[in-house]
RODO-2510 file (C-alpha; in nm, 4 decimals, decimal comma):
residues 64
     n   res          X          Y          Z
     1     x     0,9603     0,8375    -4,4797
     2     x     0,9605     0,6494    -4,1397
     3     x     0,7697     0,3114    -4,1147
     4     x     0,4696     0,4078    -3,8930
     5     x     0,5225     0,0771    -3,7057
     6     x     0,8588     0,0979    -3,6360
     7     x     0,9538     0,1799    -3,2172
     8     x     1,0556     0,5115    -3,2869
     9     x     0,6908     0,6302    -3,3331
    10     x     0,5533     0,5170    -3,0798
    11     x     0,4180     0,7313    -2,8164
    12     x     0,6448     0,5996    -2,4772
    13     x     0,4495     0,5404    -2,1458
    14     x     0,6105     0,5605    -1,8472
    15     x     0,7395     0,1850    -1,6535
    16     x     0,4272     0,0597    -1,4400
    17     x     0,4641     0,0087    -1,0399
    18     x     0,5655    -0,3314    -0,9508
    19     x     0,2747    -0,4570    -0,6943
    20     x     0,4345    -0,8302    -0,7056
    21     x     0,6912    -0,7464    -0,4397
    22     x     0,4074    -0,6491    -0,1864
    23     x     0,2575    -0,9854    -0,2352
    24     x     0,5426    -1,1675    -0,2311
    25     x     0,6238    -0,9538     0,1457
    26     x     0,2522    -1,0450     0,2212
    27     x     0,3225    -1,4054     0,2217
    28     x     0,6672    -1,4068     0,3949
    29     x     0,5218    -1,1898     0,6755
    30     x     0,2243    -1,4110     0,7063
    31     x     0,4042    -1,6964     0,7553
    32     x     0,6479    -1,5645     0,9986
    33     x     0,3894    -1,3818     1,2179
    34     x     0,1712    -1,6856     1,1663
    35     x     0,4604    -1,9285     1,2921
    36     x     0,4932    -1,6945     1,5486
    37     x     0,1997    -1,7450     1,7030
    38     x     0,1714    -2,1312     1,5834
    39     x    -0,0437    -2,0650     1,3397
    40     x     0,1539    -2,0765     0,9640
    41     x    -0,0746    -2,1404     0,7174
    42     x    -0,3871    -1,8803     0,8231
    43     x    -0,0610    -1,6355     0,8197
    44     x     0,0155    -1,7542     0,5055
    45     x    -0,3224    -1,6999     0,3987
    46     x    -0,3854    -1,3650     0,5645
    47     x    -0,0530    -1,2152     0,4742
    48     x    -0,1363    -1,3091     0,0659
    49     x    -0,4912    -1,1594     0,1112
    50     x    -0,2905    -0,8353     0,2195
    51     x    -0,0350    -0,8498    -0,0453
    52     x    -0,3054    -0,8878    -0,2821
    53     x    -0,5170    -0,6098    -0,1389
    54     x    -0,1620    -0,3681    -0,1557
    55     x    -0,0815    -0,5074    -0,5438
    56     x    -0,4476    -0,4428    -0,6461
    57     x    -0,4589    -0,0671    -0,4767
    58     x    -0,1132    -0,0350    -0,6463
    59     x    -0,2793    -0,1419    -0,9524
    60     x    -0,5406     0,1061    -0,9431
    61     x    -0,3402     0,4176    -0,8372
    62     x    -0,0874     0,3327    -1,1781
    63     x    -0,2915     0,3200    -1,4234
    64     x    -0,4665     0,6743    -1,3275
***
């Protein structure tokens, strides 16, 4: 008889979206578009606020 802990018996879900990456491209573009325009750290600011907005809607579309 098969241990009911073991991995094997486990139901599998499927790997969950990554929303880090569109955080991480929040910042960077901030920045740079906030350099652009002399501005760096409001970029920085507005481009995580973005990322974070992207990550959370990510977020909420996965685990549906």
């Amino acid at each position: 008889m098969a241990d009911p802990t073991s991995r094997d018996t486990l139901p599998h879900k499927d790997p969950s979206a990554a929303g880090g990456f569109l955080v991480a491209l929040g910042m960077l573009g901030g920045v740079g578009v906030g350099f652009a325009i002399g501005q760096a750290t409001p970029g920085f600011l507005v481009g995580t606020a973005i990322g974070v907005a992207a990550a959370v809607l990510v977020w909420l579309k996965d685990r549906r």
